[in-house]
N, CA, C and O atoms as a GROMACS GRO file, in nm:
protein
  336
    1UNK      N    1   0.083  -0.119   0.000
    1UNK     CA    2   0.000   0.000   0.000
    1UNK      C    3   0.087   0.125   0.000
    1UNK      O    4   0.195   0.132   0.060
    2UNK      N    5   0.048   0.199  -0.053
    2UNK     CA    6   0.140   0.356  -0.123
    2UNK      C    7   0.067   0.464   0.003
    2UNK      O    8  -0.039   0.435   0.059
    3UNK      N    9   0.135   0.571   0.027
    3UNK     CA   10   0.088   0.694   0.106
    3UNK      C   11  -0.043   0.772   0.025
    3UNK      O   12  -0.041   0.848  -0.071
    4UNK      N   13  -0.133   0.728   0.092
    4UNK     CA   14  -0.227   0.837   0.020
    4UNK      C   15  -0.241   1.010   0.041
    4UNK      O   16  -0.222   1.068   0.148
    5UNK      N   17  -0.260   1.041  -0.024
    5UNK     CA   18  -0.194   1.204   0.000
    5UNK      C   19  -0.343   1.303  -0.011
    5UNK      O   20  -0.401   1.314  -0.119
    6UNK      N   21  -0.374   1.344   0.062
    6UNK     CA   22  -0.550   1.416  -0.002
    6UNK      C   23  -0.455   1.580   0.008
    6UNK      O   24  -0.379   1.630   0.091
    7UNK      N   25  -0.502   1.616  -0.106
    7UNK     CA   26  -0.458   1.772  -0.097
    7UNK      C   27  -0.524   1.846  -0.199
    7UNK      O   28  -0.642   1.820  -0.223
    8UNK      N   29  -0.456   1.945  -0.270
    8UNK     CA   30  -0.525   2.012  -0.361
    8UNK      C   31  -0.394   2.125  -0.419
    8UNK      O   32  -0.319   2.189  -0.346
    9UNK      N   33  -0.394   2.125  -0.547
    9UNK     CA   34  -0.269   2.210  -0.617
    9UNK      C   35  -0.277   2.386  -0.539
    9UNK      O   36  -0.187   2.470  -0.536
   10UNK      N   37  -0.401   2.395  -0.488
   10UNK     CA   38  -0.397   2.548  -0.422
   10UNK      C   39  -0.342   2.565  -0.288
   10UNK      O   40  -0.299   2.671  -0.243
   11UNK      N   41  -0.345   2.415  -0.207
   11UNK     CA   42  -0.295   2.394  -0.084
   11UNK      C   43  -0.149   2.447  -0.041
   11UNK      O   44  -0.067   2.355  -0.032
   12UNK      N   45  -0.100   2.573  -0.014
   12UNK     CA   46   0.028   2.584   0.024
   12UNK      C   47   0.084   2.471   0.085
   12UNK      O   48   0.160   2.402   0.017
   13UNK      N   49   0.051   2.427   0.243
   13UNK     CA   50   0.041   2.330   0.335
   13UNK      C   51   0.125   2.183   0.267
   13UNK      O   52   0.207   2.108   0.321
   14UNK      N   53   0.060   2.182   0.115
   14UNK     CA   54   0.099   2.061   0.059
   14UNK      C   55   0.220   2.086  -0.018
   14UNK      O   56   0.223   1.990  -0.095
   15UNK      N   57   0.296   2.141  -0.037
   15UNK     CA   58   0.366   2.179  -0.158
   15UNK      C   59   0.521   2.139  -0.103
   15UNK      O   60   0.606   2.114  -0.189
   16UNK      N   61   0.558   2.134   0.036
   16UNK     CA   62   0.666   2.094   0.069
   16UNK      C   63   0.664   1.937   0.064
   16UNK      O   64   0.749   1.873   0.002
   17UNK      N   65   0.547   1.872   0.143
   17UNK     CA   66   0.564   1.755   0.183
   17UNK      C   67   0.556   1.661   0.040
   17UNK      O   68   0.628   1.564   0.015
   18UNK      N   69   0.446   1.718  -0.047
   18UNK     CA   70   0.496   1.679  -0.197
   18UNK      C   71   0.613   1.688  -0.275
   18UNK      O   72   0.638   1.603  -0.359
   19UNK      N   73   0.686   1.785  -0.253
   19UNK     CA   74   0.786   1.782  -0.314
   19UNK      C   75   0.887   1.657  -0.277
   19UNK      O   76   0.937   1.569  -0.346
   20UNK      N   77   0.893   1.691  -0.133
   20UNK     CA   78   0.989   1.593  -0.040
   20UNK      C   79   0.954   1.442  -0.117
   20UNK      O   80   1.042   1.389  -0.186
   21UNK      N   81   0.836   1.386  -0.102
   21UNK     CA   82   0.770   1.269  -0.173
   21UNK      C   83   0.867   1.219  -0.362
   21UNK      O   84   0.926   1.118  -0.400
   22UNK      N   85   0.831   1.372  -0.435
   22UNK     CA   86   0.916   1.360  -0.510
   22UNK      C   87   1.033   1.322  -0.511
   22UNK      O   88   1.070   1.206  -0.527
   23UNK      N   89   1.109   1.429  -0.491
   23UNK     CA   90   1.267   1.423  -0.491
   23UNK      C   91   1.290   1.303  -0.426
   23UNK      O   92   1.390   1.242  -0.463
   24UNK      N   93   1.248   1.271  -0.371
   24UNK     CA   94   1.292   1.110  -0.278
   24UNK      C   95   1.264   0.999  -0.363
   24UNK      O   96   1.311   0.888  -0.338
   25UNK      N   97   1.183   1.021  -0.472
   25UNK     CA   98   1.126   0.877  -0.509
   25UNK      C   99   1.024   0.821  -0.450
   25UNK      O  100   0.989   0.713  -0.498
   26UNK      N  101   0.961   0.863  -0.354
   26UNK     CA  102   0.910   0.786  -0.271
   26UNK      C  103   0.730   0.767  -0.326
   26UNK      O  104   0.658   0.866  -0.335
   27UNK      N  105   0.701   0.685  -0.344
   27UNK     CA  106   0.541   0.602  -0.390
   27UNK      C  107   0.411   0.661  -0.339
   27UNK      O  108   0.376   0.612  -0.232
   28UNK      N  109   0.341   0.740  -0.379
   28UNK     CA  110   0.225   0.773  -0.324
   28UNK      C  111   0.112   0.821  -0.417
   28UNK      O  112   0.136   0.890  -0.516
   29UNK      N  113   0.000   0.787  -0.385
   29UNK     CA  114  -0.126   0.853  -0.441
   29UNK      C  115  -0.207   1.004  -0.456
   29UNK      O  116  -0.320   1.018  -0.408
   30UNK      N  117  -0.172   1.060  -0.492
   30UNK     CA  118  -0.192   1.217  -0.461
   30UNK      C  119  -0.350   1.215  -0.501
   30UNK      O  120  -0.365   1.174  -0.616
   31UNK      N  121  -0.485   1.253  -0.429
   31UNK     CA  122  -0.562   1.229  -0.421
   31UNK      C  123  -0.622   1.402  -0.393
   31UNK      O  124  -0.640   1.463  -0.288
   32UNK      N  125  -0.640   1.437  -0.515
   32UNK     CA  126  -0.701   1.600  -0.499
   32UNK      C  127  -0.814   1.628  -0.535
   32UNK      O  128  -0.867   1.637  -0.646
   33UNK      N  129  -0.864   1.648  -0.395
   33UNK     CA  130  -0.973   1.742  -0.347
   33UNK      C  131  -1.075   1.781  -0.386
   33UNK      O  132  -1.187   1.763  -0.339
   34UNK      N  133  -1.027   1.866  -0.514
   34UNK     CA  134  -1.106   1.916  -0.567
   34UNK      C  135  -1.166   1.860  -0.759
   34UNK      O  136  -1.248   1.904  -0.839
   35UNK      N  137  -1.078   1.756  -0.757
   35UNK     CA  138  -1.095   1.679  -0.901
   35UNK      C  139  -1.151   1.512  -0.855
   35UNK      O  140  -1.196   1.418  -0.922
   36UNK      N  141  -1.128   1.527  -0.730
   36UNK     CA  142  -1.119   1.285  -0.689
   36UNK      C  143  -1.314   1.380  -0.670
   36UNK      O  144  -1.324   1.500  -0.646
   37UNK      N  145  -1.424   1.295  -0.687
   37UNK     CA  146  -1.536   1.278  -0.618
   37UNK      C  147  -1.545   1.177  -0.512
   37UNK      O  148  -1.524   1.056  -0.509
   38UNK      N  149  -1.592   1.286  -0.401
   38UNK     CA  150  -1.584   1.198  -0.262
   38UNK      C  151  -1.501   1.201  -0.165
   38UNK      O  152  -1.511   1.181  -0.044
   39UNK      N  153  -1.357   1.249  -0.285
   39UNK     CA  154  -1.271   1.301  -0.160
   39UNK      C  155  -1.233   1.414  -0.003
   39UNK      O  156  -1.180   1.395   0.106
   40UNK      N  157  -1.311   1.562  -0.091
   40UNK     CA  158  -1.330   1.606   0.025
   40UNK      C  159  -1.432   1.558   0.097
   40UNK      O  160  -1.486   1.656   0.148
   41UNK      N  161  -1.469   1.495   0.117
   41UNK     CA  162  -1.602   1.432   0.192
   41UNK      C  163  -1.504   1.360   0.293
   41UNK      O  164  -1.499   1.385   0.413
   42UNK      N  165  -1.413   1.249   0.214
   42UNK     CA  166  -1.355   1.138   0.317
   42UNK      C  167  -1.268   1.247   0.408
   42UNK      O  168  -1.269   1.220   0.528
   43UNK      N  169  -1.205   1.349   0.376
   43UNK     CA  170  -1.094   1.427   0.448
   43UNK      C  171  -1.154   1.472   0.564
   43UNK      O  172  -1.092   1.471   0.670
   44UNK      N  173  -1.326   1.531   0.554
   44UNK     CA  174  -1.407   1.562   0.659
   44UNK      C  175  -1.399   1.460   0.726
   44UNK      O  176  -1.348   1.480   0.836
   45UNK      N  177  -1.437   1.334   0.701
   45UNK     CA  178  -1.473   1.235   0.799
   45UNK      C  179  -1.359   1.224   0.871
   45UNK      O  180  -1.356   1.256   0.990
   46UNK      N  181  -1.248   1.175   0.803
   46UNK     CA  182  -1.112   1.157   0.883
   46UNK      C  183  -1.027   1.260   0.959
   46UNK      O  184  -0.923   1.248   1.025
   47UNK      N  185  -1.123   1.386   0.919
   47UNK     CA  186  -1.053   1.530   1.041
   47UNK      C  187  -1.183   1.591   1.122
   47UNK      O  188  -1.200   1.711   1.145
   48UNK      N  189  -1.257   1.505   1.155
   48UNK     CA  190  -1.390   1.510   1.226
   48UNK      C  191  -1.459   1.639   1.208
   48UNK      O  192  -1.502   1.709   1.300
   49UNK      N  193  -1.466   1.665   1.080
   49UNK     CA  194  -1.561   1.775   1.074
   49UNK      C  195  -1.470   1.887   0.975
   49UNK      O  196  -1.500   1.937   0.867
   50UNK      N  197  -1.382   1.900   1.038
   50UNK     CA  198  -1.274   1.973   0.916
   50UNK      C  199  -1.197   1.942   0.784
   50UNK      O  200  -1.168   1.824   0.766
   51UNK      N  201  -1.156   2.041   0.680
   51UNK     CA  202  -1.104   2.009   0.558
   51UNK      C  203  -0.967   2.058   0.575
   51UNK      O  204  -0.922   2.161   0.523
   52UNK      N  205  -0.886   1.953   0.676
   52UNK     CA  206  -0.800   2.020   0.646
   52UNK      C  207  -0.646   1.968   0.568
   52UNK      O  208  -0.624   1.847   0.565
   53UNK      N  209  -0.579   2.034   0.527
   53UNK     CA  210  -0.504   1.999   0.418
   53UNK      C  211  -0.352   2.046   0.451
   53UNK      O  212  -0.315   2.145   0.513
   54UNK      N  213  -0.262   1.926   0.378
   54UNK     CA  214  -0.264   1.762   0.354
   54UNK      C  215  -0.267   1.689   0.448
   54UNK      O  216  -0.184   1.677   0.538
   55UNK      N  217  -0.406   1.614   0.423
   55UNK     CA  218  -0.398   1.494   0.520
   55UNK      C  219  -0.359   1.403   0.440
   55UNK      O  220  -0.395   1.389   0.323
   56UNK      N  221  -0.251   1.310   0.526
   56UNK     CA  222  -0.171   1.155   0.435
   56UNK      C  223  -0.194   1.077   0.574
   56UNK      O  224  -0.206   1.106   0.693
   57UNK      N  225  -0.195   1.004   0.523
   57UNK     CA  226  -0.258   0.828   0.566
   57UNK      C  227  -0.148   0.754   0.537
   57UNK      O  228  -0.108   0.740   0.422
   58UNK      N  229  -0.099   0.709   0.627
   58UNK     CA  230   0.063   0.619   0.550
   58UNK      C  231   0.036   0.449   0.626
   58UNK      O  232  -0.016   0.416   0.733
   59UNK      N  233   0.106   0.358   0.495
   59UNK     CA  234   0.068   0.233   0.523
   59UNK      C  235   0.086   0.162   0.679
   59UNK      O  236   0.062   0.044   0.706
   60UNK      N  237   0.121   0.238   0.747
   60UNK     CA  238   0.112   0.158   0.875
   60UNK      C  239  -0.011   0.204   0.926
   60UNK      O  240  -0.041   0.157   1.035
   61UNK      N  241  -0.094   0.287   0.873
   61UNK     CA  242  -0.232   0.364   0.929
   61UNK      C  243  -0.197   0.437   0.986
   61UNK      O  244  -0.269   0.435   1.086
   62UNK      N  245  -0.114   0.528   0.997
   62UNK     CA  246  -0.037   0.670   1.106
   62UNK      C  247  -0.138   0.772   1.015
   62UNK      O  248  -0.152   0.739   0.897
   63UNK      N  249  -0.210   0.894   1.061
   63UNK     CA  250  -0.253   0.986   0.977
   63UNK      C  251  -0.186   1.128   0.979
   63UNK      O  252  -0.216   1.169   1.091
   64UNK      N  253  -0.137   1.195   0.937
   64UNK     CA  254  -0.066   1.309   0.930
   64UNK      C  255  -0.150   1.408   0.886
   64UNK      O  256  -0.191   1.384   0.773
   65UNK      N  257  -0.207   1.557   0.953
   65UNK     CA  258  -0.242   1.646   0.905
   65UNK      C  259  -0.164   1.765   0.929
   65UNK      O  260  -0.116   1.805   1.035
   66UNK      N  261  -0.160   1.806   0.832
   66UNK     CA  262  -0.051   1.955   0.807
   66UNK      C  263   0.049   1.961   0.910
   66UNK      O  264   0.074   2.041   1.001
   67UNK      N  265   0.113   1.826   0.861
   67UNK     CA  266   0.226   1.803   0.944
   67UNK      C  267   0.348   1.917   0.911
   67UNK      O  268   0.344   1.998   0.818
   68UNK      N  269   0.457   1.901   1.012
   68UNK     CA  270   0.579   2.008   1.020
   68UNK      C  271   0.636   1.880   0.954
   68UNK      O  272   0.592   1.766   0.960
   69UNK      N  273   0.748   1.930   0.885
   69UNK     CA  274   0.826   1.855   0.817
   69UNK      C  275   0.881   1.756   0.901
   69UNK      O  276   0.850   1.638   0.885
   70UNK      N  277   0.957   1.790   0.986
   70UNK     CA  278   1.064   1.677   1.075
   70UNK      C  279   0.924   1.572   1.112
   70UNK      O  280   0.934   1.460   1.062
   71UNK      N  281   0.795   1.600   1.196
   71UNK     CA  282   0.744   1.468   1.190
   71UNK      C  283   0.702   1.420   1.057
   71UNK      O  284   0.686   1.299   1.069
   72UNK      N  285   0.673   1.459   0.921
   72UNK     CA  286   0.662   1.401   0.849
   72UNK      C  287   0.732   1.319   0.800
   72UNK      O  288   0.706   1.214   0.741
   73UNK      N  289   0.870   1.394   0.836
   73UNK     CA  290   1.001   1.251   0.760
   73UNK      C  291   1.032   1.163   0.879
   73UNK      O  292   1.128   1.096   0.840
   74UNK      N  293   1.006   1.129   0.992
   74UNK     CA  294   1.015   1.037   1.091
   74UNK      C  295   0.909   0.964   1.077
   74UNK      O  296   0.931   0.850   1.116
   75UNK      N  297   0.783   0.983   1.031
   75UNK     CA  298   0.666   0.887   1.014
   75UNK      C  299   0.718   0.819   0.830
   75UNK      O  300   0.703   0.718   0.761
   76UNK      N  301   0.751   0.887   0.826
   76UNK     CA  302   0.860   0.821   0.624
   76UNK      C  303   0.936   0.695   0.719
   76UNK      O  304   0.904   0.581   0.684
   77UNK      N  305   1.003   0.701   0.798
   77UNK     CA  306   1.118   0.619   0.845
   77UNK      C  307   1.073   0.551   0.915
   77UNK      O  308   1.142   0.449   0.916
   78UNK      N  309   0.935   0.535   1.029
   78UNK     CA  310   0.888   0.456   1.050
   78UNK      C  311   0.845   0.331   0.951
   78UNK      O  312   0.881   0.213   0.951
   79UNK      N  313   0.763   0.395   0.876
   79UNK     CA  314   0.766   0.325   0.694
   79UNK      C  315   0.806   0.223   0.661
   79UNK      O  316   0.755   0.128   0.602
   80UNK      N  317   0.940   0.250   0.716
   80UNK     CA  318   1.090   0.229   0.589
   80UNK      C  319   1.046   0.280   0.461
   80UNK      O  320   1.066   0.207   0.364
   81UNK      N  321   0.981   0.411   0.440
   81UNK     CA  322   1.034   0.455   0.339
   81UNK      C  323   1.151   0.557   0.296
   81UNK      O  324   1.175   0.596   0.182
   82UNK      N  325   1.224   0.593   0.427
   82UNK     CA  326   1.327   0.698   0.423
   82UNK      C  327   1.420   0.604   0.471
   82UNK      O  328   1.379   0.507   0.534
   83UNK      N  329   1.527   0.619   0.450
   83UNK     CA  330   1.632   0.591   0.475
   83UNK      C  331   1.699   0.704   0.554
   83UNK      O  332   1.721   0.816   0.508
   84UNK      N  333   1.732   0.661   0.687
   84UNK     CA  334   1.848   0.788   0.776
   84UNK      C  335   1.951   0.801   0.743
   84UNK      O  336   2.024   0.882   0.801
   0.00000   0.00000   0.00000
């Protein structure tokens, strides 16, 4: 299972942790917002009421919302998708 990524190309919030995703190589589903049907719907459910952005879901089931970078790349390495 790949990192699912819910965001949206207008999302500042998203634009680092995507990139990071890039440049790394690293496998994920980018799942936007405003083009997936249904998606902002699921982002409500999974931020109890709020839209907030990027929420990622990573295969161990950890959920990340508008994470700071350093925990985002320690939940990567939990993973094993980063390498230290």
């Amino acid at each position: 299972m790949n990192i699912k990524f819910y965001g949206a190309t207008w999302c500042r919030d998203c634009r680092a942790p995507k990139a990071f995703l890039d440049e790394n190589k690293i496998p994920y589903e980018f799942i936007n917002v405003d083009e997936v049907e249904g998606a902002a719907d699921e982002v409500v459910k999974i931020n109890n009421g709020l839209q907030s952005l990027p929420t990622i879901i990573f295969p161990n089931g950890k959920i990340l919302v508008e994470p700071e970078m350093e925990e985002f790349k320690k939940v990567l390495e939990e993973n094993k998708l980063l390498q230290k």
